[in-house]
FILUM-755271 format. One record per residue: residue in one letter; z negated, x, y of N, C-alpha, C in turn. Coordinates in Angstrom, 2 decimals. Atoms other than C-alpha are relative to their C-alpha. Example, Ala and Ser with C-alpha at 12.3 -4.5 7.8 and 13.67 -1.06 7.14 Angstrom:
2
<site a <0.00 0.89 -1.19> <-7.80 12.30 -4.50> <0.00 0.90 1.20>>,
<site s <0.06 -0.82 -1.19> <-7.14 13.67 -1.06> <-0.73 -0.77 1.09>>,
***
This chain:
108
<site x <0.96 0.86 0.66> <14.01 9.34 9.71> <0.70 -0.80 -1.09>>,
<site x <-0.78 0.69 1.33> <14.55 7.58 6.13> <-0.08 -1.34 0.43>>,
<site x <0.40 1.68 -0.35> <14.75 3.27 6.40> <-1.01 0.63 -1.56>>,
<site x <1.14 -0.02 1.10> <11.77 2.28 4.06> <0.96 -1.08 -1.09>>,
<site x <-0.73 0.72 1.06> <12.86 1.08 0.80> <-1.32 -1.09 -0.33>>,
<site x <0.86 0.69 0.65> <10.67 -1.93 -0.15> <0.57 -0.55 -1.44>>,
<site x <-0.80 0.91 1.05> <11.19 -3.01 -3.89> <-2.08 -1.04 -0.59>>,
<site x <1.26 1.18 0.73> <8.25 -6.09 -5.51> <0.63 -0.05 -1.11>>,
<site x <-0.32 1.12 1.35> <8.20 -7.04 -9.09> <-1.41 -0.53 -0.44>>,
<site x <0.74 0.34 0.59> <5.52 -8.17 -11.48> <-0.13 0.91 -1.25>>,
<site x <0.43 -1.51 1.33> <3.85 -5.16 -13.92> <-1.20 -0.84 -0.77>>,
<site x <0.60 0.61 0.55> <1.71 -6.54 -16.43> <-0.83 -0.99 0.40>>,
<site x <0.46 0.86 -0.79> <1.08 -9.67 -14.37> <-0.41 0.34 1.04>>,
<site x <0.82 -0.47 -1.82> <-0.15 -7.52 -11.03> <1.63 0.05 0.65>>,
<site x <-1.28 -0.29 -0.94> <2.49 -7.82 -8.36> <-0.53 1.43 0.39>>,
<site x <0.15 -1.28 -0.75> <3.27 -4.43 -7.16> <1.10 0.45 0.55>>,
<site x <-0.91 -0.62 -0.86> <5.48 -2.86 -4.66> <0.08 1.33 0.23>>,
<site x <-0.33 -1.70 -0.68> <7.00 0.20 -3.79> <0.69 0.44 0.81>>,
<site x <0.00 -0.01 -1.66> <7.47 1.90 -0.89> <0.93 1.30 -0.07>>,
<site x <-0.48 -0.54 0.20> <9.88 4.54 -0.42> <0.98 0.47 1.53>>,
<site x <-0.89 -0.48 -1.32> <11.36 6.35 2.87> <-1.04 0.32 1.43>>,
<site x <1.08 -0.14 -1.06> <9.37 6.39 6.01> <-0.49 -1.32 0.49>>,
<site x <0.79 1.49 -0.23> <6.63 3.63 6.32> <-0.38 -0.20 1.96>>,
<site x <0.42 0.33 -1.27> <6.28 3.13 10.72> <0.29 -1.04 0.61>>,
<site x <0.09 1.07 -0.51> <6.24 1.06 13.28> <1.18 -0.96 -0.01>>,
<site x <-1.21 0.78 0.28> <9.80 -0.29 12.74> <-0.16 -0.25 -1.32>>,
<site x <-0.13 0.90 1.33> <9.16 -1.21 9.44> <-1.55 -0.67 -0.76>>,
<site x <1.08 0.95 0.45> <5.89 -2.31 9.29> <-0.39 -1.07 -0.39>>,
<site x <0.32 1.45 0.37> <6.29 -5.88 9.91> <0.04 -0.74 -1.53>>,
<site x <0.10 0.77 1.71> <8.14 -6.47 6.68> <-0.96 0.61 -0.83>>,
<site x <1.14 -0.26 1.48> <5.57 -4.82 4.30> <-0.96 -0.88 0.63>>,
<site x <1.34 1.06 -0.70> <2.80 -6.63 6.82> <0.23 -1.58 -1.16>>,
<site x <-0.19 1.58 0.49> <4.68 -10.02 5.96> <-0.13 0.22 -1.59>>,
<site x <0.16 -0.43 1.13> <4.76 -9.13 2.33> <-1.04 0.11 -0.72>>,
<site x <1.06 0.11 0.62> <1.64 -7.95 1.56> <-1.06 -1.33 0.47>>,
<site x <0.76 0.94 -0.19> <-0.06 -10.82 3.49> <0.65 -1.31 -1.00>>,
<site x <-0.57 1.40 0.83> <2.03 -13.26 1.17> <-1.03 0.67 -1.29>>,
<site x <0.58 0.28 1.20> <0.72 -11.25 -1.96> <-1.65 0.03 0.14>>,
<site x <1.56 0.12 0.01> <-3.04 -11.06 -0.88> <-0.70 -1.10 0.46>>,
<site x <0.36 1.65 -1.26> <-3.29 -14.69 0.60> <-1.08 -1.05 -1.07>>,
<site x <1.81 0.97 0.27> <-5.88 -15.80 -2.45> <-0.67 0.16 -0.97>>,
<site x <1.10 -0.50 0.32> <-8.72 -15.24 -3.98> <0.33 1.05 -1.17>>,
<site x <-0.11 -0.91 1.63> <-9.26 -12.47 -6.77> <1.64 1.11 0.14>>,
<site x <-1.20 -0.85 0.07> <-5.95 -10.92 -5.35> <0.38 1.51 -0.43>>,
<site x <-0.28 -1.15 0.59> <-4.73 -7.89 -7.23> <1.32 0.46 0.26>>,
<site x <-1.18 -0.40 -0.21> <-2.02 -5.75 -5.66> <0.51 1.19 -0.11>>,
<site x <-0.46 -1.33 0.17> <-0.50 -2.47 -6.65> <1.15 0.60 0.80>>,
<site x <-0.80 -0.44 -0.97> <1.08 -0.08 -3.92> <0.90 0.99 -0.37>>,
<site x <-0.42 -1.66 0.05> <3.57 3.10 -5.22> <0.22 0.28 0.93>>,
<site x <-0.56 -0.85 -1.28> <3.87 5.13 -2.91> <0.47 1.56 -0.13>>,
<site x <-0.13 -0.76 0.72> <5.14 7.79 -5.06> <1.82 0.76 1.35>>,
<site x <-1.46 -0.30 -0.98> <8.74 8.02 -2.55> <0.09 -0.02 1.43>>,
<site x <0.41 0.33 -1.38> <6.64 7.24 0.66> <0.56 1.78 0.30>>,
<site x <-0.35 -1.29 -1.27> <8.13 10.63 3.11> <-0.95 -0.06 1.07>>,
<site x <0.96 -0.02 -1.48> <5.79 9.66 6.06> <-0.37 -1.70 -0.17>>,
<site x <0.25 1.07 -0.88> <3.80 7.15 7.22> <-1.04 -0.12 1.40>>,
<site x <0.34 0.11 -1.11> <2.28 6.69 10.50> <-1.33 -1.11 0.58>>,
<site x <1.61 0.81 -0.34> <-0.71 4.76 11.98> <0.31 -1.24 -0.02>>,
<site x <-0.88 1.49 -0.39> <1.42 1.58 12.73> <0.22 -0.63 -2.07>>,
<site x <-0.39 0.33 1.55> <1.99 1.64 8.33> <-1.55 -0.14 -0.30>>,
<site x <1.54 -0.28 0.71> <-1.83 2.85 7.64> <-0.60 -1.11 0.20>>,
<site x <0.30 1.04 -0.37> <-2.59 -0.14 9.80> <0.08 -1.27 -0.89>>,
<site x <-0.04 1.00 0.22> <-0.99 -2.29 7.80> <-0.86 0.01 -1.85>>,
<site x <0.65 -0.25 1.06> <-2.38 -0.87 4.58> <-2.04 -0.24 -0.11>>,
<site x <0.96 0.37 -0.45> <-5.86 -0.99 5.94> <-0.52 -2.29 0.04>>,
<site x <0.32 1.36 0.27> <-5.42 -5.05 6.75> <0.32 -0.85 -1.26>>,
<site x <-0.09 0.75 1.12> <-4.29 -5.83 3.13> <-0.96 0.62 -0.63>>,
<site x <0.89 -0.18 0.79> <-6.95 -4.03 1.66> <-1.29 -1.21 0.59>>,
<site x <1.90 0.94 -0.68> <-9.94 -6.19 4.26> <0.83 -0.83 -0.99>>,
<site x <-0.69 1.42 0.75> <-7.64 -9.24 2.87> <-0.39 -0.28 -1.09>>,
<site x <0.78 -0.02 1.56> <-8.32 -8.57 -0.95> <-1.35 -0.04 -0.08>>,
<site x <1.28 -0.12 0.29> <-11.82 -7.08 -0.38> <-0.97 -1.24 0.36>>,
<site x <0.94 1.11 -0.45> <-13.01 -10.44 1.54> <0.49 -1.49 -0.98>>,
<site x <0.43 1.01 1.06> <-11.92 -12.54 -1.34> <0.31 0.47 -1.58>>,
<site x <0.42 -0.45 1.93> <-12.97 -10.46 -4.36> <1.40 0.75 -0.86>>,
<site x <-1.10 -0.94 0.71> <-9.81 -8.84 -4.97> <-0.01 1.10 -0.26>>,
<site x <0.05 -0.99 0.14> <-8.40 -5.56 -5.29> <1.29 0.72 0.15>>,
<site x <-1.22 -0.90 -0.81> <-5.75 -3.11 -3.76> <0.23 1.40 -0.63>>,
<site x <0.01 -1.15 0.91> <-4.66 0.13 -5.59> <1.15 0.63 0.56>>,
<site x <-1.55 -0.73 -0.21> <-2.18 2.75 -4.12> <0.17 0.85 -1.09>>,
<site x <-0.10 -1.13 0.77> <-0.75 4.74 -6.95> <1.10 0.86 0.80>>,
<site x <-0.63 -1.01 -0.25> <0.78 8.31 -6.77> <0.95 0.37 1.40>>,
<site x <-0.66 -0.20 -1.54> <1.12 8.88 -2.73> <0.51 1.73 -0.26>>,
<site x <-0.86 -1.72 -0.02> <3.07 12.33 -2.17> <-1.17 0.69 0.57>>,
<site x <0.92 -0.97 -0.42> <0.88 15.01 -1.27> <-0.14 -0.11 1.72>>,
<site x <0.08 0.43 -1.73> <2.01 14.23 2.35> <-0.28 -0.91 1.03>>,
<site x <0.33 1.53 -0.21> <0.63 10.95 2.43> <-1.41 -0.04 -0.46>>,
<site x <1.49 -0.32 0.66> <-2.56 11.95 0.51> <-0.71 0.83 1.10>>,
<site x <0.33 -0.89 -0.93> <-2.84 14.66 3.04> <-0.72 -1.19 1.47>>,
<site x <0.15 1.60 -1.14> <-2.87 11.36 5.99> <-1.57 -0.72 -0.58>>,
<site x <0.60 0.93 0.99> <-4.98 9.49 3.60> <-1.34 0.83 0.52>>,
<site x <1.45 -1.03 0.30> <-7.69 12.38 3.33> <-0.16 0.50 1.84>>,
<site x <0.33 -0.36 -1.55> <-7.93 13.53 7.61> <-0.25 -0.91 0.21>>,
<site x <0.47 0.90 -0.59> <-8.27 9.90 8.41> <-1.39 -0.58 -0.95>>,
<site x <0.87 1.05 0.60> <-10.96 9.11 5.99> <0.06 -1.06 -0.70>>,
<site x <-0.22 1.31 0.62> <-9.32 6.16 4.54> <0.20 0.44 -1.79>>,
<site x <0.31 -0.10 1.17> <-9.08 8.07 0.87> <-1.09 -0.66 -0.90>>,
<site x <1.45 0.71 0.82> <-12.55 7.02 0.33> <-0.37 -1.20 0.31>>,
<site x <-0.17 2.23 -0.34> <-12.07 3.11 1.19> <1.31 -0.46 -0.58>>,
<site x <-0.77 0.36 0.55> <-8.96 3.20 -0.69> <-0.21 0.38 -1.52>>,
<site x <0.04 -0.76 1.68> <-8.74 3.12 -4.89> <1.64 0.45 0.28>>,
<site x <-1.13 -0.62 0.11> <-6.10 5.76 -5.32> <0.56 0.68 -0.91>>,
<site x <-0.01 -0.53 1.11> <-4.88 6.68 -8.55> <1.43 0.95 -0.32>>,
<site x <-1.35 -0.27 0.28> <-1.91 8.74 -9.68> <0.56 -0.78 -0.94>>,
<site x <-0.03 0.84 1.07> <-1.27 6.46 -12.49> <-0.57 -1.64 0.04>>,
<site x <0.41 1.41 -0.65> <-1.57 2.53 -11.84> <-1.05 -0.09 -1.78>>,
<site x <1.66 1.02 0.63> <-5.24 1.19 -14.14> <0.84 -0.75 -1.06>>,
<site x <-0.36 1.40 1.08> <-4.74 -0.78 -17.34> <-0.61 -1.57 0.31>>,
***
């Protein structure tokens, strides 16, 4: 198994993070703590790559799932760009493709 690489900066004023190695239950917490810091108020706008994600697991989807309610219940907005085909694949059997915006290319 890969450790997950977390890196944050600031892209044309949207914080966005990227994710990189294998997203599970051992590394959940820190992206948890993380994204609950960047979605904590109103109008929140957060951009996910997940362009280097290798796997992630229900214990990660989980946590991707509670930062999206987070944004959506105060008017924000959550965006994963360019998941690997093997993560898109996850994405699309569980249904969560179509409750997630998922772009290959992060939105102007």
């Amino acid at each position: 198994m890969a450790e997950l690489h977390i890196s944050s900066q600031i892209c044309a004023g949207v914080p966005t993070v990227t994710l990189s190695g294998d997203f599970d239950s051992c590394s959940a917490p820190r992206v948890r703590v993380l994204l609950e810091t960047l979605t904590a108020g109103p109008n929140a706008c957060v951009r996910i790559h997940l362009a280097g994600l290798e796997y992630i697991d229900s214990t990660g989807l989980g946590v991707l799932v509670a930062a999206l309610k987070q944004v959506t219940d105060q008017s924000g907005r959550l965006e994963l760009i360019g998941p690997t085909p093997a993560v898109l694949r996850i994405l699309h059997i569980t249904g969560l493709d179509k409750i997630f915006s998922i772009s290959a290319e992060p939105s102007a």
